[in-house]
BARO-32790 format. One record per atom (N, C-alpha, C, O): residue number from 1; atom name; z, x, y. Coordinates in steps of 0.05 Angstrom, whole numbers, always signed. Each point is the difference from the previous one (the first is absolute). Layout:
% BARO-32790
[r NUM,'CA',[Z,X,Y]]
...
END
This chain:
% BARO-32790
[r 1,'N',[+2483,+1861,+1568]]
[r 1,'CA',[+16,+23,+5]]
[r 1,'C',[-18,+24,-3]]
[r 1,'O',[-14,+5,-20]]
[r 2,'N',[+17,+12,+43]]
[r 2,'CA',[-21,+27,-5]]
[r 2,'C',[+21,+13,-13]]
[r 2,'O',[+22,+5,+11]]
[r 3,'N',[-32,+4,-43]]
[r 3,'CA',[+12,+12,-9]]
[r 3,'C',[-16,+4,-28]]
[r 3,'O',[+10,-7,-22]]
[r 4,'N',[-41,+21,+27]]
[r 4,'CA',[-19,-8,-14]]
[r 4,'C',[+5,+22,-18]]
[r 4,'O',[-17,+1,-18]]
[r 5,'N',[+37,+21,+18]]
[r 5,'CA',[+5,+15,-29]]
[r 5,'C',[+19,-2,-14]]
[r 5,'O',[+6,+15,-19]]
[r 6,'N',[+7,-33,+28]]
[r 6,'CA',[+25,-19,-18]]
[r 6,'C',[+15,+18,-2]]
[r 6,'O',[+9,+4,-22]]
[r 7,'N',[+2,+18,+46]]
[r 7,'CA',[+15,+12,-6]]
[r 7,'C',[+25,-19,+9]]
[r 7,'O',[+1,-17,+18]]
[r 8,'N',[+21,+26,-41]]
[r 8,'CA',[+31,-13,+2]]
[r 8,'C',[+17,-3,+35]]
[r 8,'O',[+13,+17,+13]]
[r 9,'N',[-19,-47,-6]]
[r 9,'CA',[+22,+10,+21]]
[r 9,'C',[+25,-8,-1]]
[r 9,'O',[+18,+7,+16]]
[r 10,'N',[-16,-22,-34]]
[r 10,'CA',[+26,+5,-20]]
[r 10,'C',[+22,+18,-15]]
[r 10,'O',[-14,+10,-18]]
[r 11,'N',[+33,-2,+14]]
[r 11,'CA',[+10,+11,-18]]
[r 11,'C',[+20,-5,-13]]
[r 11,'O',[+20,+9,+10]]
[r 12,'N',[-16,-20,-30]]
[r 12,'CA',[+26,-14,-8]]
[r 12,'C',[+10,+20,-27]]
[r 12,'O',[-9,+5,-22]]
[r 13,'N',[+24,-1,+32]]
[r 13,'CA',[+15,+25,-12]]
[r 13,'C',[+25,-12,-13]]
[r 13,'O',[+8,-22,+10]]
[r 14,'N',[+11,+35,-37]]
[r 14,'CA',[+19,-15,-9]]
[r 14,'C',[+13,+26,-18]]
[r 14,'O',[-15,+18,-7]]
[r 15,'N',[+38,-19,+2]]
[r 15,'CA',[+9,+25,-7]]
[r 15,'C',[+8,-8,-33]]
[r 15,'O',[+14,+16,-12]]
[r 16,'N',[-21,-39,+0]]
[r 16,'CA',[+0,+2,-25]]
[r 16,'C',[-18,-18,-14]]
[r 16,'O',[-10,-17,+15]]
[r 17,'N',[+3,+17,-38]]
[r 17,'CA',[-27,-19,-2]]
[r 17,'C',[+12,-22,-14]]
[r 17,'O',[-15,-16,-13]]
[r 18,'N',[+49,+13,+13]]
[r 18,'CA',[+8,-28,-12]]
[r 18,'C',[+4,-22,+37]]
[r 18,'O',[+14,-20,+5]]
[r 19,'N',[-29,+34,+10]]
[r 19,'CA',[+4,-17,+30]]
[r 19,'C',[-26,-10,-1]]
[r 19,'O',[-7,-13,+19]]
[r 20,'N',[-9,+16,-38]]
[r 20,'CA',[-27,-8,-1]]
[r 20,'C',[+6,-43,+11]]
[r 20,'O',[-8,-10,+20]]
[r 21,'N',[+21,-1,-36]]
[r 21,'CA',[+3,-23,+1]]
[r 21,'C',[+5,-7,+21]]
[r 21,'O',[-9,-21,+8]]
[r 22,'N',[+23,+35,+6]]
[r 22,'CA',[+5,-11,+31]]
[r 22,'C',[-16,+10,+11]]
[r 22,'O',[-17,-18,+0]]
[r 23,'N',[+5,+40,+14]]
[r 23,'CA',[-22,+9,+9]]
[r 23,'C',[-21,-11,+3]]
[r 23,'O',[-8,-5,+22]]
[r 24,'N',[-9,-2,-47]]
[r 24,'CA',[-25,-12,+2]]
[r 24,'C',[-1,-29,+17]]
[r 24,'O',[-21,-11,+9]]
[r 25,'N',[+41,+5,-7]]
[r 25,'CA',[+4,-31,+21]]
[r 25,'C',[-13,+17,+25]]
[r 25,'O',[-17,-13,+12]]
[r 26,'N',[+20,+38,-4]]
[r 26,'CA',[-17,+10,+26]]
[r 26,'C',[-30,+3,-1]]
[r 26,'O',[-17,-5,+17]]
[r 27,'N',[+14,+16,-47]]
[r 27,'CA',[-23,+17,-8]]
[r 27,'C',[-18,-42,-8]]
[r 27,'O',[-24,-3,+4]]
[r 28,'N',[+36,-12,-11]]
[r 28,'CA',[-9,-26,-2]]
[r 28,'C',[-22,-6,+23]]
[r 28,'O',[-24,-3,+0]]
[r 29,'N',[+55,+2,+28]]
[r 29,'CA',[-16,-3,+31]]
[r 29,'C',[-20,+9,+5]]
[r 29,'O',[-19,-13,+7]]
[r 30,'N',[+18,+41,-11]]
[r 30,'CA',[-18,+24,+6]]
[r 30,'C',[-23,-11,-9]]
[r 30,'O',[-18,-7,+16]]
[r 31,'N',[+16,+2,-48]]
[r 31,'CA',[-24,-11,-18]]
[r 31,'C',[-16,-17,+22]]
[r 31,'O',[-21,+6,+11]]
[r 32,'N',[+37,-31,-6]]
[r 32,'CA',[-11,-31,+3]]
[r 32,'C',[-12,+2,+31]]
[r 32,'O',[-15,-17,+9]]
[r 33,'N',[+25,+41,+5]]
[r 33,'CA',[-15,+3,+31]]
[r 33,'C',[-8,+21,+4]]
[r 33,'O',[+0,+10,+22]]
[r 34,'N',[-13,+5,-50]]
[r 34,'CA',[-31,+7,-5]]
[r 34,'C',[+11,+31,+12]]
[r 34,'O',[-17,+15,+9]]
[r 35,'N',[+42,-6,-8]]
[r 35,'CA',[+10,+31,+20]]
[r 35,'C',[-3,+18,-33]]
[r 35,'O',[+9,-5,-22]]
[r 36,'N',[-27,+28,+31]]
[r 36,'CA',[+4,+17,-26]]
[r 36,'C',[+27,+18,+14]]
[r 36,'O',[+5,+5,+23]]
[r 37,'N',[+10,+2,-50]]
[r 37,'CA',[+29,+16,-6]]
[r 37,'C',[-6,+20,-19]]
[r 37,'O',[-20,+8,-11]]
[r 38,'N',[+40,-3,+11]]
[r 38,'CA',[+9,+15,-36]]
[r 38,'C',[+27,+5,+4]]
[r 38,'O',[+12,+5,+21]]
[r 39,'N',[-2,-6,-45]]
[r 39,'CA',[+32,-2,-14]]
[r 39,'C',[+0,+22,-12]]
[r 39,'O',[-18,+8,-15]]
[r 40,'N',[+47,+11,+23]]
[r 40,'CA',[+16,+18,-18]]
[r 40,'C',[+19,-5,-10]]
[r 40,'O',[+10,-23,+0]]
[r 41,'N',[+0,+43,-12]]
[r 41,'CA',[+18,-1,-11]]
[r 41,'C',[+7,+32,+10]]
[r 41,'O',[-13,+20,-4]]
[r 42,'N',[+44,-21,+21]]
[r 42,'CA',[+11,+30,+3]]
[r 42,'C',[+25,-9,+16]]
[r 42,'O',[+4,-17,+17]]
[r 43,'N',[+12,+40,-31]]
[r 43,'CA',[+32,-7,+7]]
[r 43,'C',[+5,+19,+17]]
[r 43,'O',[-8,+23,-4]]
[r 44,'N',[+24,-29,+30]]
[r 44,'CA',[+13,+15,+19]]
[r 44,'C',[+17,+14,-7]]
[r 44,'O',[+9,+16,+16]]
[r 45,'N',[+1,-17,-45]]
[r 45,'CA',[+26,+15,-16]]
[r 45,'C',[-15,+18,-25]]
[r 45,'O',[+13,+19,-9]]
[r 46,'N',[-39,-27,-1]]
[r 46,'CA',[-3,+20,-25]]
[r 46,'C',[-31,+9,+17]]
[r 46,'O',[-7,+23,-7]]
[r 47,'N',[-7,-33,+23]]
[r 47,'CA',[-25,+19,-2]]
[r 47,'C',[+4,-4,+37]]
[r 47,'O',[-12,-17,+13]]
[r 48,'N',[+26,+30,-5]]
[r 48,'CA',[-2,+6,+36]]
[r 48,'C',[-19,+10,+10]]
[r 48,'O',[-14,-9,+18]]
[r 49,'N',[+11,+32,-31]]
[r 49,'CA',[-29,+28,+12]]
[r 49,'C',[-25,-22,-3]]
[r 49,'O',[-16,-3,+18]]
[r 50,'N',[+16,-14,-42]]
[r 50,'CA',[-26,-21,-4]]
[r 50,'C',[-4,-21,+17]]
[r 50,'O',[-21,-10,+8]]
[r 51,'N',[+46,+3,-5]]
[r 51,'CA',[+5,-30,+27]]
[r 51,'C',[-19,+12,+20]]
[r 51,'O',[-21,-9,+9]]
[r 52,'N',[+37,+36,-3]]
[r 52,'CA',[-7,+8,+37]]
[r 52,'C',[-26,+5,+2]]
[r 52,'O',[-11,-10,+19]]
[r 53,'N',[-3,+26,-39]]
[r 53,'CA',[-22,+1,+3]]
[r 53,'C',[-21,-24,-1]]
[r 53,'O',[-18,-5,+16]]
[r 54,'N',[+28,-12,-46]]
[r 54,'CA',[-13,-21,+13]]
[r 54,'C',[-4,-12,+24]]
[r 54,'O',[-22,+1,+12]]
[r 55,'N',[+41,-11,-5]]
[r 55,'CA',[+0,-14,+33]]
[r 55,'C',[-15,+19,+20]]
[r 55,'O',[-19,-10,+13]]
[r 56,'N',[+26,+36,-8]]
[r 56,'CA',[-3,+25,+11]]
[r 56,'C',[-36,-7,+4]]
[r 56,'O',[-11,+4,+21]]
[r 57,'N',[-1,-14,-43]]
[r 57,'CA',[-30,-6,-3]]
[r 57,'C',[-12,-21,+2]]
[r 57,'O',[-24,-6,+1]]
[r 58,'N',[+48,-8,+1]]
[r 58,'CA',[-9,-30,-10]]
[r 58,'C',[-20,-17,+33]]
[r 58,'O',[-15,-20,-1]]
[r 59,'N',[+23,+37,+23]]
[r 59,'CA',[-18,-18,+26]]
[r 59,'C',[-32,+19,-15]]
[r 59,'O',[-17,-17,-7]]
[r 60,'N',[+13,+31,+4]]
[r 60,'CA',[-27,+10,-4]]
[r 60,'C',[-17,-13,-14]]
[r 60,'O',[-25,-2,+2]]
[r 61,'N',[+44,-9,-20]]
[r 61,'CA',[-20,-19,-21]]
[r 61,'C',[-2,-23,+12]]
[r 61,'O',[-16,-15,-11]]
[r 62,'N',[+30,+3,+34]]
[r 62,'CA',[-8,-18,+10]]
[r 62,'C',[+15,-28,-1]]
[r 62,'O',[-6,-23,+4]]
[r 63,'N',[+34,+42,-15]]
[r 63,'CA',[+23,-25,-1]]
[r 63,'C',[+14,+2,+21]]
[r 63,'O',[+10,+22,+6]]
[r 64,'N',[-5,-50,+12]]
[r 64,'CA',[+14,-8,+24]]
[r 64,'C',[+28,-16,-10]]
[r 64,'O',[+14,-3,+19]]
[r 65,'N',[-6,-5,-37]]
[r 65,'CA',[+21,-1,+0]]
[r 65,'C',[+22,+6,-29]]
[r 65,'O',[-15,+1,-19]]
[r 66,'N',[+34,+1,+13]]
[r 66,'CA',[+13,-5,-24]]
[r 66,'C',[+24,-12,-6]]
[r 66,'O',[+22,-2,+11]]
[r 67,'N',[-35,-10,-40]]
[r 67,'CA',[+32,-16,-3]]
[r 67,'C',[+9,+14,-15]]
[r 67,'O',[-15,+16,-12]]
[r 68,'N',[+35,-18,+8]]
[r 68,'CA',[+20,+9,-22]]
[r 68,'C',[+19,-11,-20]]
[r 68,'O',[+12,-21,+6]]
[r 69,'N',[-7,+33,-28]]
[r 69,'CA',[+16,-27,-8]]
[r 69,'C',[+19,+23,-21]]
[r 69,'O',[-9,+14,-18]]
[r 70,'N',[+40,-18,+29]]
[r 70,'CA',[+27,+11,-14]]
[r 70,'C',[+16,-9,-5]]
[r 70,'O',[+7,-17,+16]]
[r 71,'N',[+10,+19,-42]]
[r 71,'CA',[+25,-12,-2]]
[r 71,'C',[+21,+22,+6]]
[r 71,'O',[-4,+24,+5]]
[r 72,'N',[+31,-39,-7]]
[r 72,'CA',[+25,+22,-3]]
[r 72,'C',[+3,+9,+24]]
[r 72,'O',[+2,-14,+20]]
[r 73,'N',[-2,+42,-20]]
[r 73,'CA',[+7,+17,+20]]
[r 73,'C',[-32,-12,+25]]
[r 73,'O',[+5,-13,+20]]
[r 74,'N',[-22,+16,-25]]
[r 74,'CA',[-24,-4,+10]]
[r 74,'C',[-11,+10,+20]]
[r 74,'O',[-7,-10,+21]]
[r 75,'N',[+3,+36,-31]]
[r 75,'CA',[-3,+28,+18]]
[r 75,'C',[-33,-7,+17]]
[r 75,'O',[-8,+1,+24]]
[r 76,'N',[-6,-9,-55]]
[r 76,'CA',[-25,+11,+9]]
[r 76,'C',[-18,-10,+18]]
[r 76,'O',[-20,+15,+7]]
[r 77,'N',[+23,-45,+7]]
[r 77,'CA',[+1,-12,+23]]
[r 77,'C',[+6,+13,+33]]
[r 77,'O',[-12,-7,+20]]
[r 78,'N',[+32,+26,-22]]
[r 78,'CA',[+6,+15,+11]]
[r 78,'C',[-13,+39,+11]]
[r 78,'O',[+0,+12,+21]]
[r 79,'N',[-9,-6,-53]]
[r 79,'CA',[-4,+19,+2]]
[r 79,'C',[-36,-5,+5]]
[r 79,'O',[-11,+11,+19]]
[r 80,'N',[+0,-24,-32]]
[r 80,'CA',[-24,-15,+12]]
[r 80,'C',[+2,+7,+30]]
[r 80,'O',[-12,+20,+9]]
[r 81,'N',[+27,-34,+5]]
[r 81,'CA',[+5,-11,+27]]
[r 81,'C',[-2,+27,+25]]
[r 81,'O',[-8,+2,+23]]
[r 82,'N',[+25,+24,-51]]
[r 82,'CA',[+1,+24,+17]]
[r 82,'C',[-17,+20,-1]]
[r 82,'O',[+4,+22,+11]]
[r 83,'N',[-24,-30,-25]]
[r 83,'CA',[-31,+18,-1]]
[r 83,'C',[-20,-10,+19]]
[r 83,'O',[-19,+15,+6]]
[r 84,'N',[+19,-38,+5]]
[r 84,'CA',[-24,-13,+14]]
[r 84,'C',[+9,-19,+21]]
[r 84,'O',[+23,-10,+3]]
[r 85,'N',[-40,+7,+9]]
[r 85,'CA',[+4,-18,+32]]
[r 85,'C',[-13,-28,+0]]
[r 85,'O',[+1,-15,+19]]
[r 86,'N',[-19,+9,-52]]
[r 86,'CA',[+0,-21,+1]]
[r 86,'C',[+15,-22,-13]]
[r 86,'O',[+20,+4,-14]]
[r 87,'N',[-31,-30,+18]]
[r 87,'CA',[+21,-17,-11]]
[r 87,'C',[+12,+1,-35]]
[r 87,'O',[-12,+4,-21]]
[r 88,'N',[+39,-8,+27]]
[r 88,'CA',[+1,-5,-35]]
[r 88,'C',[+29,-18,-1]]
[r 88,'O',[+23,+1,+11]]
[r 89,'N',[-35,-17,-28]]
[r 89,'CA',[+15,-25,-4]]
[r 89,'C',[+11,+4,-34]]
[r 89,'O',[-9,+9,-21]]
[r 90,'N',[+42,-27,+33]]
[r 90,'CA',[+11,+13,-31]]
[r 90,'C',[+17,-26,-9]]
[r 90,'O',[+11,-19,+12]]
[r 91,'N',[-15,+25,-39]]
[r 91,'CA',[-2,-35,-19]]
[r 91,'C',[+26,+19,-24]]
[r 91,'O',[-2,+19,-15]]
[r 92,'N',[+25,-38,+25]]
[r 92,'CA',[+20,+11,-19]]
[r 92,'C',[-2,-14,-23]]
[r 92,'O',[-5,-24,+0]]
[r 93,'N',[+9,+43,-29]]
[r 93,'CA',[-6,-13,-22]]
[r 93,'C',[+22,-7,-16]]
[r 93,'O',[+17,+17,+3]]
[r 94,'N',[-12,-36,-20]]
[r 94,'CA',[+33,-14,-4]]
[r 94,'C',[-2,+22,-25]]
[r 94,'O',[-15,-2,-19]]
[r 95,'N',[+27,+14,+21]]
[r 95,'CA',[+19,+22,-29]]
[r 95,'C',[+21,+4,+2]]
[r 95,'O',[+12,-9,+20]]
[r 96,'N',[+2,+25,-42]]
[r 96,'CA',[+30,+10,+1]]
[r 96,'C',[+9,-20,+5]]
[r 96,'O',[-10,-21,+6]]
[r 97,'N',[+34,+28,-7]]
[r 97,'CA',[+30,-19,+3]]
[r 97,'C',[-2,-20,+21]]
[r 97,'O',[+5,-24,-6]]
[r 98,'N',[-10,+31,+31]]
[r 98,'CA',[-6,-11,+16]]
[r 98,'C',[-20,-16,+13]]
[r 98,'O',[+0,-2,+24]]
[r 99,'N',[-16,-9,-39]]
[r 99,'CA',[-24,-11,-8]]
[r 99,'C',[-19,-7,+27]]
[r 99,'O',[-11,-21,+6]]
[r 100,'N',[+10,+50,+8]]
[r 100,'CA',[-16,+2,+17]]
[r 100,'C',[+14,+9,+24]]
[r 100,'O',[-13,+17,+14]]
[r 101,'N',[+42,-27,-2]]
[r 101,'CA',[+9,-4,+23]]
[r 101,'C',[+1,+33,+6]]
[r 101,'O',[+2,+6,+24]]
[r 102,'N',[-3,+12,-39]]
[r 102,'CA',[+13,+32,+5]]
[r 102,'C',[-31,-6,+15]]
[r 102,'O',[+0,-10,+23]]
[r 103,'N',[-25,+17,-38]]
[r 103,'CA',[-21,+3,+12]]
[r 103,'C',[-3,-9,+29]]
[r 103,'O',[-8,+13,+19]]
[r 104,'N',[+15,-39,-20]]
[r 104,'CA',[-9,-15,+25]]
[r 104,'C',[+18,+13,+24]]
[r 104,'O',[-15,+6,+17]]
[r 105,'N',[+39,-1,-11]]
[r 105,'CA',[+17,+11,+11]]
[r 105,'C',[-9,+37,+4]]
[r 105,'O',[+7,+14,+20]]
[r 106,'N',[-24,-2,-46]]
[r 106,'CA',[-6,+24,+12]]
[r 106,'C',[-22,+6,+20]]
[r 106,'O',[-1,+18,+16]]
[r 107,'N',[-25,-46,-23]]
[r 107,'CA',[-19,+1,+12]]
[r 107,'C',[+4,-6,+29]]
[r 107,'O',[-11,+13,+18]]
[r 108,'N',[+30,-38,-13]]
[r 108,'CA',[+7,-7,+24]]
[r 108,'C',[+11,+15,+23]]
[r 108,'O',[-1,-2,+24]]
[r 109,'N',[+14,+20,-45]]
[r 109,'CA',[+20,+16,+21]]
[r 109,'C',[-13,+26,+4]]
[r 109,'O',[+11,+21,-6]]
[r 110,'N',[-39,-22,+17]]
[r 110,'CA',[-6,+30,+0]]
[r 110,'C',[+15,+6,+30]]
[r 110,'O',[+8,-17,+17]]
[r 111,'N',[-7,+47,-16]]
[r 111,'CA',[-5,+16,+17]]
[r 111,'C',[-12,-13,+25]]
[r 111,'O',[-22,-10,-4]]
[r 112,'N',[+30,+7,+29]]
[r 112,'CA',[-15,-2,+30]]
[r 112,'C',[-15,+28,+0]]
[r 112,'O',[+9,+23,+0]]
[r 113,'N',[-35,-33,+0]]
[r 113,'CA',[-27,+15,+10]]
[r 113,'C',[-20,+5,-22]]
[r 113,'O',[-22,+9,+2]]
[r 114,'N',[+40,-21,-36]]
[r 114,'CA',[-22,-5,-21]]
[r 114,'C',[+4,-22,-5]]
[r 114,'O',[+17,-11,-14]]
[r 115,'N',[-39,+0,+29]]
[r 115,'CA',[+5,-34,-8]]
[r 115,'C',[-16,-4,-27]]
[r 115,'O',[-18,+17,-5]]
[r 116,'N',[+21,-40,-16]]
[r 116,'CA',[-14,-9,-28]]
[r 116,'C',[+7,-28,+8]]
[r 116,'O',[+24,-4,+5]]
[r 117,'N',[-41,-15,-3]]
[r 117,'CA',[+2,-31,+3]]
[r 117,'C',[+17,-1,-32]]
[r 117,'O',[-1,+17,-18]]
[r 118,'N',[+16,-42,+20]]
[r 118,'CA',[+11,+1,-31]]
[r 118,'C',[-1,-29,+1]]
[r 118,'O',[+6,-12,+21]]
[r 119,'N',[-15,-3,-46]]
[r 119,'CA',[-3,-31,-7]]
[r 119,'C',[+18,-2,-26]]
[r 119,'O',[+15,+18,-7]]
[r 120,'N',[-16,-38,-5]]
[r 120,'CA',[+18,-19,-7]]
[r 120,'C',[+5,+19,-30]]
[r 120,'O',[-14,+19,-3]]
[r 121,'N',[+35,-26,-18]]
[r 121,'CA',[+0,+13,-21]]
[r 121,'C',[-17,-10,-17]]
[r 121,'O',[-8,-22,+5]]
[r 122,'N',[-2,+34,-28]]
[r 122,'CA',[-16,-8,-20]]
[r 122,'C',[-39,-13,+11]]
[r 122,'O',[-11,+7,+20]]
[r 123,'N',[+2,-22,-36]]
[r 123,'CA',[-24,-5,+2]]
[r 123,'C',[-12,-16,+29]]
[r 123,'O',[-22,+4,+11]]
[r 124,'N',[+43,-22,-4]]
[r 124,'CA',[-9,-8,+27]]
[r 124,'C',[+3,+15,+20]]
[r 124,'O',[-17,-3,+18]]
[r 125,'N',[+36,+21,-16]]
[r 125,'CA',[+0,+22,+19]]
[r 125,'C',[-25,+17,-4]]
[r 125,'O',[-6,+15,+19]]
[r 126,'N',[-15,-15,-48]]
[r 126,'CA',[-23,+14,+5]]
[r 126,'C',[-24,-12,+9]]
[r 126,'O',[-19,+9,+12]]
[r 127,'N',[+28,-40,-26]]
[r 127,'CA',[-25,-15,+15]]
[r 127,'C',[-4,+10,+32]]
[r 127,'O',[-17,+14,+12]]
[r 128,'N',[+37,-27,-6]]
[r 128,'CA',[+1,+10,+38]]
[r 128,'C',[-4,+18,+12]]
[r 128,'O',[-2,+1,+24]]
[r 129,'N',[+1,+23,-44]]
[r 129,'CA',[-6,+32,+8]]
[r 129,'C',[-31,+2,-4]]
[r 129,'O',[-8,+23,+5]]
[r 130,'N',[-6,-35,-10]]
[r 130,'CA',[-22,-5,-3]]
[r 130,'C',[-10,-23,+12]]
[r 130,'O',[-23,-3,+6]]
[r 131,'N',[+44,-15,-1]]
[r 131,'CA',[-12,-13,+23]]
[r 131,'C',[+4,+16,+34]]
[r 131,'O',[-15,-3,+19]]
[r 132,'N',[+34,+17,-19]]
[r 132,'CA',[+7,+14,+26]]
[r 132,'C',[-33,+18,+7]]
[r 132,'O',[-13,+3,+21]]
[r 133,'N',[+7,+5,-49]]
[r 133,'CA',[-20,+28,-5]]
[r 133,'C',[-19,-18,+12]]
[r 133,'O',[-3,+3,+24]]
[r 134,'N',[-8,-17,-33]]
[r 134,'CA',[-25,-25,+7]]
[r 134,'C',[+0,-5,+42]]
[r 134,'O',[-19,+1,+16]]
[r 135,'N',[+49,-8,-11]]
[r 135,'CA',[+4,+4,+30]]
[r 135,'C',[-6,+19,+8]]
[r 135,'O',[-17,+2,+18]]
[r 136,'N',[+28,+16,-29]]
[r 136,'CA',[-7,+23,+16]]
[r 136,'C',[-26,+14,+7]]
[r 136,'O',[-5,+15,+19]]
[r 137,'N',[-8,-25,-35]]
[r 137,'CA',[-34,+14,-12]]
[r 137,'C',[-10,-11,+17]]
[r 137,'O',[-20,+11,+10]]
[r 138,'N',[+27,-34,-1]]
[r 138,'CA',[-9,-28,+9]]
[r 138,'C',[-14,+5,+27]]
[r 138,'O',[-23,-4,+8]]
[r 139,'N',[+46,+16,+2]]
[r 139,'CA',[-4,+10,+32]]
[r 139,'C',[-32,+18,-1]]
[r 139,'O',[-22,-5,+12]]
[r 140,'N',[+27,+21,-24]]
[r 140,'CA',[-27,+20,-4]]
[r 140,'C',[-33,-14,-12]]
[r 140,'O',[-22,+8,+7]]
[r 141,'N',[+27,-27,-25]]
[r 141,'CA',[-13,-20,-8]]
[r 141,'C',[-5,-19,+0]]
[r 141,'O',[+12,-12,-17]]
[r 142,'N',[-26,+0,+31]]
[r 142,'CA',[+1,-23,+16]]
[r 142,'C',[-1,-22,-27]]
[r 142,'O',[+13,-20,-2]]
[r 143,'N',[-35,+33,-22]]
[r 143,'CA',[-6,-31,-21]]
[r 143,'C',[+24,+3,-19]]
[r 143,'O',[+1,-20,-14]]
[r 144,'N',[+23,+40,+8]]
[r 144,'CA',[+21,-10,-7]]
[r 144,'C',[+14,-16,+17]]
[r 144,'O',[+6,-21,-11]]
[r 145,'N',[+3,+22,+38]]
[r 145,'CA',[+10,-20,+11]]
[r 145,'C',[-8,-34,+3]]
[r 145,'O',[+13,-19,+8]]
[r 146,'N',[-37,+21,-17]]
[r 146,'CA',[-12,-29,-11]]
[r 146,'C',[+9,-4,-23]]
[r 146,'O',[+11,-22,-4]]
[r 147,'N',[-14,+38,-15]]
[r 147,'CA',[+6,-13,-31]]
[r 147,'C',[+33,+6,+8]]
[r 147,'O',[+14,-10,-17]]
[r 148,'N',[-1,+20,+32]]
[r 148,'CA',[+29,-1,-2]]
[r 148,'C',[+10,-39,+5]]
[r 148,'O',[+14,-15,-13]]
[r 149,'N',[-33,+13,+38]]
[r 149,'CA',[+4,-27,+16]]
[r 149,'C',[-9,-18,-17]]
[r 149,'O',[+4,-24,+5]]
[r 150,'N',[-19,+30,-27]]
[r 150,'CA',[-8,-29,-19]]
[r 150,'C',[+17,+1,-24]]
[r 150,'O',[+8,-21,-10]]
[r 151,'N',[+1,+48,-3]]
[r 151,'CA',[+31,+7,-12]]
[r 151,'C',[+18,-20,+10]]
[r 151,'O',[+4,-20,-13]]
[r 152,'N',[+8,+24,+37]]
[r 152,'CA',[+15,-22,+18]]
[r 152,'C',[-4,-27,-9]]
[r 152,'O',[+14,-13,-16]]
[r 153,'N',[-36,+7,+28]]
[r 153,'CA',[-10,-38,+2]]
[r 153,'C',[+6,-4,-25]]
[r 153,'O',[+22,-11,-1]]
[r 154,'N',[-35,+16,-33]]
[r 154,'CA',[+4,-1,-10]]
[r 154,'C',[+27,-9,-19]]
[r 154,'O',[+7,-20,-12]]
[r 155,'N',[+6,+50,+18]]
[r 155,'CA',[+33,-21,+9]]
[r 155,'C',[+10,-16,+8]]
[r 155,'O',[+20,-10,-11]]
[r 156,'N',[-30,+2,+35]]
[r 156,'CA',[+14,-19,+14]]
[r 156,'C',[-17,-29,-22]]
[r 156,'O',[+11,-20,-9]]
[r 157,'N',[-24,+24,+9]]
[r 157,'CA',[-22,-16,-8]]
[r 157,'C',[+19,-19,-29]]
[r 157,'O',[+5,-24,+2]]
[r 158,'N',[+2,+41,-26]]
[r 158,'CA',[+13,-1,-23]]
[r 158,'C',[+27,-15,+9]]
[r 158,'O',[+13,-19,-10]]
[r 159,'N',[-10,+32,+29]]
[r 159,'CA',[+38,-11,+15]]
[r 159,'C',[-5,-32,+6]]
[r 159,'O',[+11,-19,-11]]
[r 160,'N',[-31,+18,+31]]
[r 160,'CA',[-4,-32,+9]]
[r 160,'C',[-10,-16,-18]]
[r 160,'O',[+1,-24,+4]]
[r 161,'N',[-15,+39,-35]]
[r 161,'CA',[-8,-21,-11]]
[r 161,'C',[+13,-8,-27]]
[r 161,'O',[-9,-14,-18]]
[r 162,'N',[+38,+29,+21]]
[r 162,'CA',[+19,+0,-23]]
[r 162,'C',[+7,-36,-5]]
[r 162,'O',[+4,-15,+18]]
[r 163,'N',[-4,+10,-41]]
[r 163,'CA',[+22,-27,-1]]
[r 163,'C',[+19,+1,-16]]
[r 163,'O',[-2,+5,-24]]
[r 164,'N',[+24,-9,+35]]
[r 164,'CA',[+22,-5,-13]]
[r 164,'C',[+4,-32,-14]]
[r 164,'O',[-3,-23,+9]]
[r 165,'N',[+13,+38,-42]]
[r 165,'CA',[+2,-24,-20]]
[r 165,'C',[+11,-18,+10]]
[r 165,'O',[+9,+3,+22]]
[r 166,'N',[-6,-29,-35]]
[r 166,'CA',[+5,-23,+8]]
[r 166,'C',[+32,-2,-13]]
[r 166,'O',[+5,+7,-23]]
[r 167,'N',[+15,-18,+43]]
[r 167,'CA',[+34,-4,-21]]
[r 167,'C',[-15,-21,-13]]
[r 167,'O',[+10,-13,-19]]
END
């Protein structure tokens, strides 16, 4: 990957640092297919002026996409979405009463003309957001789309060589 000053093309952003647990299932992906990131922490509800600007900066440094990760209301997937034109993918996080579904339903339902990809609730929904991130990069990078395709085999690989116990 030419990307010989390791600047972040990542950004995985999260609006509280108890989403850390679900999150890092992205920031995991990121690790293991060698993509440099960096992780915030900033809420679409207590630090806005800080969000926008971040993002507002964030292609300069050389980040192409972001994930995001909200519970509840789950603005900041959204508001992400309405500072920049590139991708950002949003990983609802199970809180509150509703143990995720508010989130997943706010991310889903954006607005026609701000689109935010939205994956599954909680940690597997971030794996995949980081696996989506890995696709996407993919196109632009030809040797992630190899280690994506041996990611793949690999799986399949574990699947075919499962055995099931004996009754």
């Amino acid at each position: 990957m030419e990307n010989n000053e390791k600047k972040p093309l990542v950004s995985v952003i999260m609006g509280s640092a108890s989403d850390w647990d679900v999150m890092s299932g992205a920031t995991k992906i990121l690790k293991d297919f060698g993509i440099p990131y960096e992780s915030r922490v900033l809420s679409a509800h207590r630090t806005p002026d800080m969000l926008r600007e971040y993002v507002k900066f964030a292609e300069e440094r050389g980040v192409e996409i972001f994930i995001t990760g909200a519970g509840m209301a789950a603005a900041l997937p959204g508001v992400v979405a309405s500072c920049t034109v590139l991708p950002v993918l949003g990983v609802p996080i199970p809180s509150g009463a509703l143990n995720g579904l508010d989130a997943l339903y706010s991310i889903v339902q954006m607005p026609p003309g701000i689109p935010v990809g939205c994956f599954a609730v909680g940690k597997a929904g971030s794996t995949n957001a980081g696996l989506m991130a890995v696709a996407i990069l993919a196109q632009k990078y030809p040797e992630l789309k190899t280690k994506l395709t041996e990611y793949r085999e690999k799986q399949a690989k574990k699947i075919l060589e499962t055995n099931l116990p004996e009754e």
